[in-house]
N, CA, C and O atoms as a GROMACS GRO file, in nm:
protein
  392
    1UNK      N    1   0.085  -0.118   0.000
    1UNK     CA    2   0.000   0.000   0.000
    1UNK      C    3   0.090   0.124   0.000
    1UNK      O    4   0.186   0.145   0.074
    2UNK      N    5   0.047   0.191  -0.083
    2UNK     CA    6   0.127   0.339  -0.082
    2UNK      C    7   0.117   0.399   0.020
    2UNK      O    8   0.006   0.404   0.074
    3UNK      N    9   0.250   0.473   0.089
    3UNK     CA   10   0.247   0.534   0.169
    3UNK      C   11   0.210   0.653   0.204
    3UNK      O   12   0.156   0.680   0.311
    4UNK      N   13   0.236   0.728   0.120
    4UNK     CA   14   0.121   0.843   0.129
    4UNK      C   15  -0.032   0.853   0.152
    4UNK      O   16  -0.084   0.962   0.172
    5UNK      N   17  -0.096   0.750   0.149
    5UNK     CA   18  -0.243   0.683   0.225
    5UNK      C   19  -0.213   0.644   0.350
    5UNK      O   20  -0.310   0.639   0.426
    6UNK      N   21  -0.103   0.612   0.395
    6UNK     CA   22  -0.087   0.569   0.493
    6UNK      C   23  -0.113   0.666   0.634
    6UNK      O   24  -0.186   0.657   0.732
    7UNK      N   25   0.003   0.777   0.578
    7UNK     CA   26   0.063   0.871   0.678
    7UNK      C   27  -0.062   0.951   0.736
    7UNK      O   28  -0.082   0.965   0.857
    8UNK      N   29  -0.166   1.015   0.609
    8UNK     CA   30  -0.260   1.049   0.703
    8UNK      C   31  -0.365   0.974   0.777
    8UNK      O   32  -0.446   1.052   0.827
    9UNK      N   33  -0.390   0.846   0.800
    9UNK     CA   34  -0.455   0.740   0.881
    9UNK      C   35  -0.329   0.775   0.997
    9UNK      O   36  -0.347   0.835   1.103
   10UNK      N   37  -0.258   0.745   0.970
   10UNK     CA   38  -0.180   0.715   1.108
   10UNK      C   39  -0.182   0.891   1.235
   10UNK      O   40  -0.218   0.917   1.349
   11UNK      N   41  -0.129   0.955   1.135
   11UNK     CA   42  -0.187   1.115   1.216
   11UNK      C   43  -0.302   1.152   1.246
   11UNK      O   44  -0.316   1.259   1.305
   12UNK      N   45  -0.419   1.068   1.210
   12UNK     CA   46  -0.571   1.100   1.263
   12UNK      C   47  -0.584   1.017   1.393
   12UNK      O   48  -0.645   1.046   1.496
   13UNK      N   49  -0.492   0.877   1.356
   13UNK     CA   50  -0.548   0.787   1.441
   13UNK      C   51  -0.416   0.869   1.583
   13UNK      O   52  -0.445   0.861   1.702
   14UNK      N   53  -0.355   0.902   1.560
   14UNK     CA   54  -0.224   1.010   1.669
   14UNK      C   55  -0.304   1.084   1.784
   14UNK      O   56  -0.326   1.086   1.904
   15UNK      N   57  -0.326   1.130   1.687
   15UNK     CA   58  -0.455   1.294   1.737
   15UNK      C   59  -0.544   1.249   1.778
   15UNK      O   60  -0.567   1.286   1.893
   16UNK      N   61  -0.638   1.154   1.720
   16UNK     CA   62  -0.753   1.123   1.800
   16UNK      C   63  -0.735   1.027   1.921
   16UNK      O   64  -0.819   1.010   2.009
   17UNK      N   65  -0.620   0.970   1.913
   17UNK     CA   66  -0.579   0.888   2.067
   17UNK      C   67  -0.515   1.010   2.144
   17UNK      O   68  -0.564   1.008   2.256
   18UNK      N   69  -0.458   1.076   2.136
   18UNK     CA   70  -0.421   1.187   2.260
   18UNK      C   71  -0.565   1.307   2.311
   18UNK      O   72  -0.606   1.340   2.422
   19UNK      N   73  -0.598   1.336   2.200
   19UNK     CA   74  -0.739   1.400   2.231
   19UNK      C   75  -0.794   1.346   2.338
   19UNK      O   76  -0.821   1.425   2.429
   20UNK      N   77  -0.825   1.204   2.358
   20UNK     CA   78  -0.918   1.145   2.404
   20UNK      C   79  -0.866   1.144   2.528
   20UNK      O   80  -0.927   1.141   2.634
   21UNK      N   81  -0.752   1.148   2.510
   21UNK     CA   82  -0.684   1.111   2.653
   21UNK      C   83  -0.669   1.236   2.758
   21UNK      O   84  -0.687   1.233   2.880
   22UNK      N   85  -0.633   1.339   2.679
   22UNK     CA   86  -0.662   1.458   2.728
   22UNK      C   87  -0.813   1.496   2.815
   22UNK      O   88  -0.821   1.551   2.925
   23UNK      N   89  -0.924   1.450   2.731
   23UNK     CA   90  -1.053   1.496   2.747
   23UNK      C   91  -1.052   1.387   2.873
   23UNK      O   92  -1.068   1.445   2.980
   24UNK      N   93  -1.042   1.294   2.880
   24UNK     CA   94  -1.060   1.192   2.982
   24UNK      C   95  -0.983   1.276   3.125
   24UNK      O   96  -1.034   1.281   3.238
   25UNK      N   97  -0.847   1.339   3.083
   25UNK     CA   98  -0.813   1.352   3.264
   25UNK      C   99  -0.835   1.482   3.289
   25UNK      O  100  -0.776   1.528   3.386
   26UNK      N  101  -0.941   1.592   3.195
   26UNK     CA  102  -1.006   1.703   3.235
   26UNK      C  103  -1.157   1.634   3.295
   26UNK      O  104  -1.212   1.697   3.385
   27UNK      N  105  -1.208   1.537   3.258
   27UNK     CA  106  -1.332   1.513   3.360
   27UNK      C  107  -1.276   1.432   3.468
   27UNK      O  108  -1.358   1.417   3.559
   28UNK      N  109  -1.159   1.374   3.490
   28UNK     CA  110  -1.093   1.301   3.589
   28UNK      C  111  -1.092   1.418   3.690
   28UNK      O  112  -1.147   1.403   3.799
   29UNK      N  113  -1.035   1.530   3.658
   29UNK     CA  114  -0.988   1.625   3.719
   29UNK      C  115  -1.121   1.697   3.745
   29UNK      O  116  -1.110   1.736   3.861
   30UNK      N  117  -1.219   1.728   3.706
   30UNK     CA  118  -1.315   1.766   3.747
   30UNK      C  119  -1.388   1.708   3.849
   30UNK      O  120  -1.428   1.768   3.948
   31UNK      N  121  -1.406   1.575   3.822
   31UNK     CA  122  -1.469   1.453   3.927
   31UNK      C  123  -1.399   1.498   4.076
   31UNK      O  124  -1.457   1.524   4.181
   32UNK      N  125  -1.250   1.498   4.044
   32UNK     CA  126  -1.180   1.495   4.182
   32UNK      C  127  -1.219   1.626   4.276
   32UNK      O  128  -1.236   1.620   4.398
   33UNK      N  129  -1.229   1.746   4.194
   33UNK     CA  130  -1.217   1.880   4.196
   33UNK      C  131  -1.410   1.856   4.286
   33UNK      O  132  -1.424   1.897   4.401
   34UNK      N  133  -1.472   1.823   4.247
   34UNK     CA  134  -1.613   1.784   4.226
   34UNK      C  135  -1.630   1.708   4.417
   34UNK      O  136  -1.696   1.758   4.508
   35UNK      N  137  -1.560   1.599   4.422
   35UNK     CA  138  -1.546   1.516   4.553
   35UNK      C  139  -1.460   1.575   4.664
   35UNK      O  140  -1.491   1.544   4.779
   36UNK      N  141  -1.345   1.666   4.643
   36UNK     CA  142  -1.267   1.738   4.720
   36UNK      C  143  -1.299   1.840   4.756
   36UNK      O  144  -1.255   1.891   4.859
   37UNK      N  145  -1.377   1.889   4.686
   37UNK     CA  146  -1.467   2.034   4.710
   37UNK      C  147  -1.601   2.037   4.822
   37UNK      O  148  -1.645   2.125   4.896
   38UNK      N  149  -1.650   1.870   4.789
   38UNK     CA  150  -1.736   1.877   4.898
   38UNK      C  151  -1.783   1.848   5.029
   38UNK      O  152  -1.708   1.769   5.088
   39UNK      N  153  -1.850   1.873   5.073
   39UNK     CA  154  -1.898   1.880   5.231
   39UNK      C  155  -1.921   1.787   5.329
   39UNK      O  156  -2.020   1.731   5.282
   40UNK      N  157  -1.896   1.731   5.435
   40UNK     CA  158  -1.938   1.582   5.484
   40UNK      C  159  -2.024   1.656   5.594
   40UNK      O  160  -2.013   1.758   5.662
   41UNK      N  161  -2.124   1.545   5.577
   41UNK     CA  162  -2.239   1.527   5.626
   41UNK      C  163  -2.232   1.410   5.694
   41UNK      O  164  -2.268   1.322   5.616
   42UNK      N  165  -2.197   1.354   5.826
   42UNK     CA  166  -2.182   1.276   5.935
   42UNK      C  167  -2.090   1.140   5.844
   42UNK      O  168  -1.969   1.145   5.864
   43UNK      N  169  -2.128   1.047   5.767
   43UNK     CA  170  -2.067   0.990   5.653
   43UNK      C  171  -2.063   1.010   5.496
   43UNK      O  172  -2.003   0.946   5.410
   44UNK      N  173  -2.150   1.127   5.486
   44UNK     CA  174  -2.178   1.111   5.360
   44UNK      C  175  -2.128   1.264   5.296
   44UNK      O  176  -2.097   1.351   5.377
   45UNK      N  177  -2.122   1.290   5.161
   45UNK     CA  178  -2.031   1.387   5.116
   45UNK      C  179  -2.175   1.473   5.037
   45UNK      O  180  -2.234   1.419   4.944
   46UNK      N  181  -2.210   1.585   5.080
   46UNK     CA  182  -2.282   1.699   5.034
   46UNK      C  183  -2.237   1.720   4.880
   46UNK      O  184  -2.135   1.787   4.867
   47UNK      N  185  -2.290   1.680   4.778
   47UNK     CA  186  -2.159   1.746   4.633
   47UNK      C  187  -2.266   1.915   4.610
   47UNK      O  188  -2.366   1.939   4.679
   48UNK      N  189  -2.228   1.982   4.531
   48UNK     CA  190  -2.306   2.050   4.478
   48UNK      C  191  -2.375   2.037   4.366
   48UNK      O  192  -2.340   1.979   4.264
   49UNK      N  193  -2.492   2.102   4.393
   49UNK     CA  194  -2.564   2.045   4.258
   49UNK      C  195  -2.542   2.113   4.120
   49UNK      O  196  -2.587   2.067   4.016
   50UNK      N  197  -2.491   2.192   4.126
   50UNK     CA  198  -2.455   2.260   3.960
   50UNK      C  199  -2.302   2.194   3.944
   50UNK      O  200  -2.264   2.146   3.837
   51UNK      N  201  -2.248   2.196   4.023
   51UNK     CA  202  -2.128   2.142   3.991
   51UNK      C  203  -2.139   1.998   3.911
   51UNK      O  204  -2.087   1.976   3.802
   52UNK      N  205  -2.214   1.909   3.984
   52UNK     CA  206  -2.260   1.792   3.935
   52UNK      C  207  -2.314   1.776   3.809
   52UNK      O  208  -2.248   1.710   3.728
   53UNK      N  209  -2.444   1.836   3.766
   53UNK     CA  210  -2.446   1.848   3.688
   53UNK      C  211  -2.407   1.878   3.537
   53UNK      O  212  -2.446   1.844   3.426
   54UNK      N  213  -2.314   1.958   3.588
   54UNK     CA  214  -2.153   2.050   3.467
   54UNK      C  215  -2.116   1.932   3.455
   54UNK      O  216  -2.148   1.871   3.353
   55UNK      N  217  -2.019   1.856   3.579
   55UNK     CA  218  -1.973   1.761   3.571
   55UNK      C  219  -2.034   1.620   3.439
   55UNK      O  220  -1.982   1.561   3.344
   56UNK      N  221  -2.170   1.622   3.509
   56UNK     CA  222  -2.245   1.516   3.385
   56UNK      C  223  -2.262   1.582   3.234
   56UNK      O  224  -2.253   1.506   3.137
   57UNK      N  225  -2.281   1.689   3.219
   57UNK     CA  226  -2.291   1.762   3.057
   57UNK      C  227  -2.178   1.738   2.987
   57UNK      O  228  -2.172   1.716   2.866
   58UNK      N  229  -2.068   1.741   3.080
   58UNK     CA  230  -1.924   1.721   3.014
   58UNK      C  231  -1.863   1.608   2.993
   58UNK      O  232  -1.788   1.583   2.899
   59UNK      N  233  -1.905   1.514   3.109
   59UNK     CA  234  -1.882   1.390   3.064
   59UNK      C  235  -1.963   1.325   2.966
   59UNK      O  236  -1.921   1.223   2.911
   60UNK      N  237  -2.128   1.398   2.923
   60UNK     CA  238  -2.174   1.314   2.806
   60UNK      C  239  -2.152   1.407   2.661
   60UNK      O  240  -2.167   1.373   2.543
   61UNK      N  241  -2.110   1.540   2.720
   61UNK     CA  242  -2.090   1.596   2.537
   61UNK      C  243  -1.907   1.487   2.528
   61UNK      O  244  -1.874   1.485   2.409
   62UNK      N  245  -1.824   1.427   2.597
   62UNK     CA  246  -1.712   1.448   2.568
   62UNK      C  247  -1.743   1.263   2.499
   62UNK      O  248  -1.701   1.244   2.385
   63UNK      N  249  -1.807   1.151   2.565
   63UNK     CA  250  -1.847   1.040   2.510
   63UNK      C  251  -1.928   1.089   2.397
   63UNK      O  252  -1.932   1.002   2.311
   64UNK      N  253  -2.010   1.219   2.355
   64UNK     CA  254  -2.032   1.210   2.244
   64UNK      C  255  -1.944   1.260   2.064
   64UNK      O  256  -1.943   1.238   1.943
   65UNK      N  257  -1.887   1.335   2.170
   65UNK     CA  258  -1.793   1.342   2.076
   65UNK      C  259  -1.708   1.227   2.005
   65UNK      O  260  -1.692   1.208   1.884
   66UNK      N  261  -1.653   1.147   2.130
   66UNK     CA  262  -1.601   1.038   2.116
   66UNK      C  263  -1.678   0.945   1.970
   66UNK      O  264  -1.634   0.927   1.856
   67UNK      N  265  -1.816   0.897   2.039
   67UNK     CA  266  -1.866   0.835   1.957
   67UNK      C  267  -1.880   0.887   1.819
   67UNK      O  268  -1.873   0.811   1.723
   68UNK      N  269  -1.899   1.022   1.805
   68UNK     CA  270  -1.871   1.084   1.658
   68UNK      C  271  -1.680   1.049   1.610
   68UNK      O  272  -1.660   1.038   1.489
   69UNK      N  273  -1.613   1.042   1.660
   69UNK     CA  274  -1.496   1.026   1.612
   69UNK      C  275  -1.485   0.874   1.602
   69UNK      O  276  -1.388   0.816   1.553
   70UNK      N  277  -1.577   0.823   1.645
   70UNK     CA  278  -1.494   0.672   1.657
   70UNK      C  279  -1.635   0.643   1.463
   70UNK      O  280  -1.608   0.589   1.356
   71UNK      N  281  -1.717   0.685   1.494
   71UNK     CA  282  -1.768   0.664   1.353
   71UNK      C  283  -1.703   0.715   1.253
   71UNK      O  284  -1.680   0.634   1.164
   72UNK      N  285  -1.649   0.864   1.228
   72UNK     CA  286  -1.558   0.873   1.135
   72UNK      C  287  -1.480   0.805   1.094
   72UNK      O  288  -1.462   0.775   0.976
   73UNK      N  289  -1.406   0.762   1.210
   73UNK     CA  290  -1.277   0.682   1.212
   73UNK      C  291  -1.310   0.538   1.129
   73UNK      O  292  -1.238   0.501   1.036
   74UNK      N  293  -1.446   0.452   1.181
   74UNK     CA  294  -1.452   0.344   1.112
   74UNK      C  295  -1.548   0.336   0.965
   74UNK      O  296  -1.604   0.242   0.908
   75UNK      N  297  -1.537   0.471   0.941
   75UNK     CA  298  -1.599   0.472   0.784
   75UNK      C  299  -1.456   0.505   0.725
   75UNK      O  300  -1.424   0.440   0.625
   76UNK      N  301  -1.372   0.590   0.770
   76UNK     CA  302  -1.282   0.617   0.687
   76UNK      C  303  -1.211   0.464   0.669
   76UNK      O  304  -1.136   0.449   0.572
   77UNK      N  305  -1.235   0.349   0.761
   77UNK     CA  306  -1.124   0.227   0.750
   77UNK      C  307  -1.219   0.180   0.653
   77UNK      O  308  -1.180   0.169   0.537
   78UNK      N  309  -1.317   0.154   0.677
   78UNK     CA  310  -1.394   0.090   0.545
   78UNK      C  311  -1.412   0.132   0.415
   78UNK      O  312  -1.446   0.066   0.317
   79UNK      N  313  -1.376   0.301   0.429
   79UNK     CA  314  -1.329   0.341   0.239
   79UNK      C  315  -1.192   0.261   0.261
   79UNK      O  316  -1.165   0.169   0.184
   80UNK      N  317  -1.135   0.284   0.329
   80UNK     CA  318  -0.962   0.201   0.291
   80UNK      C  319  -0.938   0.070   0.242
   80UNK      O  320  -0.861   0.013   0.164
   81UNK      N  321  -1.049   0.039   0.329
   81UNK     CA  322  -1.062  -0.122   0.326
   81UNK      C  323  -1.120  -0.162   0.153
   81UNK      O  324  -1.083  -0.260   0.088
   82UNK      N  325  -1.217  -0.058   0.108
   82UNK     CA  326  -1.264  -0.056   0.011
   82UNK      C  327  -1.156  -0.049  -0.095
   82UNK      O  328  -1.178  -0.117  -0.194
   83UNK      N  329  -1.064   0.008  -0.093
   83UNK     CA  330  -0.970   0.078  -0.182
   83UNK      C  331  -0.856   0.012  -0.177
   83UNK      O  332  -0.786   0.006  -0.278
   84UNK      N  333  -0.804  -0.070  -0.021
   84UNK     CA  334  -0.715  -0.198  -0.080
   84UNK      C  335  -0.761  -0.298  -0.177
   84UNK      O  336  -0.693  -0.327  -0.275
   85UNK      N  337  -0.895  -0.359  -0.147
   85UNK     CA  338  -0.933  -0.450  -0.221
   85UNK      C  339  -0.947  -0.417  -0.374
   85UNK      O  340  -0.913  -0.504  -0.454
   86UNK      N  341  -0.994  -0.300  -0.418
   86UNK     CA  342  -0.980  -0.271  -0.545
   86UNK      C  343  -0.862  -0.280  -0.592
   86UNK      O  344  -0.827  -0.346  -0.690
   87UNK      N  345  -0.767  -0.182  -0.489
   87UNK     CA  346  -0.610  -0.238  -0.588
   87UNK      C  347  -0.592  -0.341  -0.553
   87UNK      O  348  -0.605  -0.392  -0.664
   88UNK      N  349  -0.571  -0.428  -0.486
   88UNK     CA  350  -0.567  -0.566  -0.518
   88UNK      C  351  -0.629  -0.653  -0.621
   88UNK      O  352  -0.574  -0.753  -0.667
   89UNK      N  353  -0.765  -0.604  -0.659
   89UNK     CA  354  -0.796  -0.645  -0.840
   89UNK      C  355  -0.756  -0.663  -0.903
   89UNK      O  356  -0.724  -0.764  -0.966
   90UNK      N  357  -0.736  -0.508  -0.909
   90UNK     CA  358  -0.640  -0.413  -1.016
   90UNK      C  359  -0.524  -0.472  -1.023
   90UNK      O  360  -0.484  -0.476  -1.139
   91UNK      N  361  -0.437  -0.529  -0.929
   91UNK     CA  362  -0.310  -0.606  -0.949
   91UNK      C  363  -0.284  -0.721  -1.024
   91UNK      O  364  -0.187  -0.748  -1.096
   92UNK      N  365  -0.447  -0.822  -0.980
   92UNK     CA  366  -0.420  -0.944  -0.969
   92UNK      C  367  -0.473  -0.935  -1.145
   92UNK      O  368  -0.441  -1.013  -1.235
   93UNK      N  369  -0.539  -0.844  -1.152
   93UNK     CA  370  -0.564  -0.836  -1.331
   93UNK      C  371  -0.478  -0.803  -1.393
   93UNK      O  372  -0.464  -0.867  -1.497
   94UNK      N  373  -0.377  -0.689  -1.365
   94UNK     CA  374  -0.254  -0.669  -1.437
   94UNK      C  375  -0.199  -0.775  -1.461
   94UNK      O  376  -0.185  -0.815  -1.576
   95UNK      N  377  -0.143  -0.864  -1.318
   95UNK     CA  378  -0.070  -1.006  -1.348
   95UNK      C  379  -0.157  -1.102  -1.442
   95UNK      O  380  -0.108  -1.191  -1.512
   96UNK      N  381  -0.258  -1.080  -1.435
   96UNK     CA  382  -0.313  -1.198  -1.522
   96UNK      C  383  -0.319  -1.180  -1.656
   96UNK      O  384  -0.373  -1.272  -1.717
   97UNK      N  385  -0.267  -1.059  -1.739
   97UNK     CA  386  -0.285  -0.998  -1.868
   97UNK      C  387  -0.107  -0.988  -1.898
   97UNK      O  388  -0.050  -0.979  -2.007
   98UNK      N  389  -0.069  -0.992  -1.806
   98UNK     CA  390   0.102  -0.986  -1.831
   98UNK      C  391   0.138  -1.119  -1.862
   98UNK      O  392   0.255  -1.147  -1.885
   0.00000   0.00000   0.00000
């Protein structure tokens, strides 16, 4: 497979694994920020309620994002996938006419 098809799969798939990873230890860090911040109540921890909530908006816009990237991601493998197999046709017909 030509490499120049290659290089940009591999820099999407770069970026979209550090992205993710990023976005993951800003709600990590929020969660903590979220539990450290709050109040005890004889055993139990008071959170706030807007905080919480933020907390949940962000953790489901950031899984939705996710899930939008992870669909990109597996349509773009299935044009690829599409486009090895053609040149592989395309090969196996050249050889067979040579």
């Amino acid at each position: 497979m030509n490499s120049n098809k290659i290089l940009p799969f591999l820099l999407l798939a770069f970026t979209l694994f550090f992205g993710f990873h990023l976005q993951a230890q800003t709600i990590n860090e929020q969660f903590k920020t979220l539990v450290d911040g709050s109040n005890n109540y004889q055993e139990y921890k008071v959170i706030n309620e807007a905080q919480i909530k933020n907390l949940w908006k962000n953790t489901v816009d950031s899984l939705n994002g996710k899930e939008a990237k992870y669909i990109a991601i597996n349509q773009l493998l299935t044009k690829q996938k599409a486009a090895i197999e053609e040149q592989k046709n395309q090969l196996a017909n050249k050889e067979k006419s040579l």
